[in-house]
C-alpha positions as CSV (number, residue, x, y, z in Angstrom):
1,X,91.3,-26.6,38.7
2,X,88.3,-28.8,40.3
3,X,85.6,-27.3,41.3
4,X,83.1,-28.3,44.2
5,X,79.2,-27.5,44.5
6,X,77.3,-28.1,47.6
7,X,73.9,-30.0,46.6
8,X,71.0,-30.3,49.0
9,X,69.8,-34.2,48.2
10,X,67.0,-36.0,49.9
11,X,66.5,-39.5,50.1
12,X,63.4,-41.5,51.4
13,X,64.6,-41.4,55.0
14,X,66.6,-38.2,55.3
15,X,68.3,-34.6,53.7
16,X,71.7,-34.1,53.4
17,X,74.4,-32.0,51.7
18,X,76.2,-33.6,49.4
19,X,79.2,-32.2,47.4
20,X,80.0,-33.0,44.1
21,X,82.7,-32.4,41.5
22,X,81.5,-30.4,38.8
23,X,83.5,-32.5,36.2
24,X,81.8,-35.8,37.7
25,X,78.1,-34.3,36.2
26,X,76.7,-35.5,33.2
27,X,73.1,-34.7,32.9
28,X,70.5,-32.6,34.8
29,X,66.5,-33.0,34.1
30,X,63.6,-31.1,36.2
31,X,61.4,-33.5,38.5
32,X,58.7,-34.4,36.4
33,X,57.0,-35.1,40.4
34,X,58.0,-31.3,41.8
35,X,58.9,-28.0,40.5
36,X,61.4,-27.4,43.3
37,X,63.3,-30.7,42.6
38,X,65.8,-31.4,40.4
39,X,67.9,-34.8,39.5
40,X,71.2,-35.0,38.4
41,X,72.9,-37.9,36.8
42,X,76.5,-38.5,37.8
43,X,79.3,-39.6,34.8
44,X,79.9,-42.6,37.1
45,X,78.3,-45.6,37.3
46,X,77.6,-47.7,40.5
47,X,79.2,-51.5,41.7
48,X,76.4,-53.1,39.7
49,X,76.8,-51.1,36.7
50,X,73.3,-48.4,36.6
51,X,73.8,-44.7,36.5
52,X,74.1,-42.8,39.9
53,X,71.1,-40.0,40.2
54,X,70.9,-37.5,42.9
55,X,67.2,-35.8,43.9
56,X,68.4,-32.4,44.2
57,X,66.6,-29.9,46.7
58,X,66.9,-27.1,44.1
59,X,64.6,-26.0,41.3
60,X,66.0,-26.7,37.2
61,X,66.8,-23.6,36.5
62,X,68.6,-22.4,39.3
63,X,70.8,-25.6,38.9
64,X,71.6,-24.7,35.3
65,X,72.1,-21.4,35.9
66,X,74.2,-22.2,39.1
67,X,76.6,-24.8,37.2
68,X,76.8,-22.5,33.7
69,X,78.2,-19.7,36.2
């Protein structure tokens, strides 16, 4: 079964919800910048080969807990 979450992800311009296959995340690390960021690296790589990372809207632990749930 895939499963879905919805992630809040900013950019320099804007906010959006993204959603993202649970299976498709590899790592997740707090914002060393804010304590109610979080960014998430995807298990897929972009056209010219560097990880994908997403600047999630969300603090670290309430990620992790969200996606151990």
């Amino acid at each position: 079964m895939v499963k879905f979450i919805e992630l809040k992800v900013s950019d320099e311009v804007e906010q959006k919800t993204e959603l993202v296959n649970i299976a498709s995340i590899g790592r997740i690390y707090a914002d060393p910048q804010s304590t109610s960021r979080s960014i998430v690296e995807l298990n897929y790589q972009s056209v010219n080969d560097t990880p994908v990372y997403l600047e999630v809207d969300m603090p670290y632990e309430k990620l992790r807990l969200t996606l151990l749930s």
